[in-house]
C-alpha positions as CSV (number, residue, x, y, z in Angstrom):
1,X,34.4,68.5,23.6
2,X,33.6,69.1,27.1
3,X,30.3,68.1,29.1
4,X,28.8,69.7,32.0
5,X,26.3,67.4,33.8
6,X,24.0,67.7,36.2
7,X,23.2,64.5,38.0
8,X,20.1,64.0,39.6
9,X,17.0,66.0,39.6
10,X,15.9,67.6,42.9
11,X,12.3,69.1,42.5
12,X,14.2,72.4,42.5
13,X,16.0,71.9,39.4
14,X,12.7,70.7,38.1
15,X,11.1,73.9,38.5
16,X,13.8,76.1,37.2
17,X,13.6,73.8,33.6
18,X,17.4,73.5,34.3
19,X,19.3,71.9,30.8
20,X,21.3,68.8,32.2
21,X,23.9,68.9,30.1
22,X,25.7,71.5,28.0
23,X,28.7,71.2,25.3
24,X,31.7,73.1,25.4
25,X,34.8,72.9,23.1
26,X,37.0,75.0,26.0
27,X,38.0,72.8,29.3
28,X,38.4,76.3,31.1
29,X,35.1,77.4,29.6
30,X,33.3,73.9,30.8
31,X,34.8,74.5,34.3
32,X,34.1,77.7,35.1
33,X,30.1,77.5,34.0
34,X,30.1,74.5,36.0
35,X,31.5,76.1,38.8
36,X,29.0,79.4,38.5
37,X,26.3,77.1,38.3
38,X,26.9,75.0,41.5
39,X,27.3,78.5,43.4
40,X,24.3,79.7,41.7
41,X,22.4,76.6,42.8
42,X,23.6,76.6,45.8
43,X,22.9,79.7,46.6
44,X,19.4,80.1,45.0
45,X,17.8,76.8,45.7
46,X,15.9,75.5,48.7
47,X,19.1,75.1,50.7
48,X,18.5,70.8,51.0
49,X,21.1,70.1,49.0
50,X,24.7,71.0,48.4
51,X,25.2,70.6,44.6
52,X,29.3,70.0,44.2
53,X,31.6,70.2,41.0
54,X,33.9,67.0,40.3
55,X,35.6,66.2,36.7
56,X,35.8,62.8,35.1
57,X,37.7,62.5,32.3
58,X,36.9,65.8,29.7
59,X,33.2,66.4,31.4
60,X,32.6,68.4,34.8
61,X,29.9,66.7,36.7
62,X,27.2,69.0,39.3
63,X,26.6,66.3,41.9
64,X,24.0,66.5,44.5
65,X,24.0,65.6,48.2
66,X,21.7,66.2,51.1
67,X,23.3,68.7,53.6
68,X,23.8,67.5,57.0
């Protein structure tokens, strides 16, 4: 099984009543919805943060950071 996590909570994920985590039993199927929804975020939210896609072990993390 793989996990894809969203850490943190930005007041725009808040308001879209984003899920924070979401099974898969596909690795390629965990990384590419990861992927689309870091772009989607990223392109769709406020613009404060850039929201990033890094793996640990079977799970693909969305991690959040302010942008510079």
């Amino acid at each position: 099984m793989h996990k894809v996590i969203i850490e943190g909570q930005c007041g725009c994920i808040r308001r879209a009543n984003m899920e924070l985590e979401a099974n898969f039993s596909d690795r390629d199927d965990a990384l590419i919805a990861a992927s689309g929804l870091a772009q989607k975020m990223n392109d769709d939210f406020c613009g404060k943060h850039q929201f990033n896609v890094r793996q640990e072990g079977k799970d693909f993390h969305i991690a959040m950071q302010m942008r510079g």
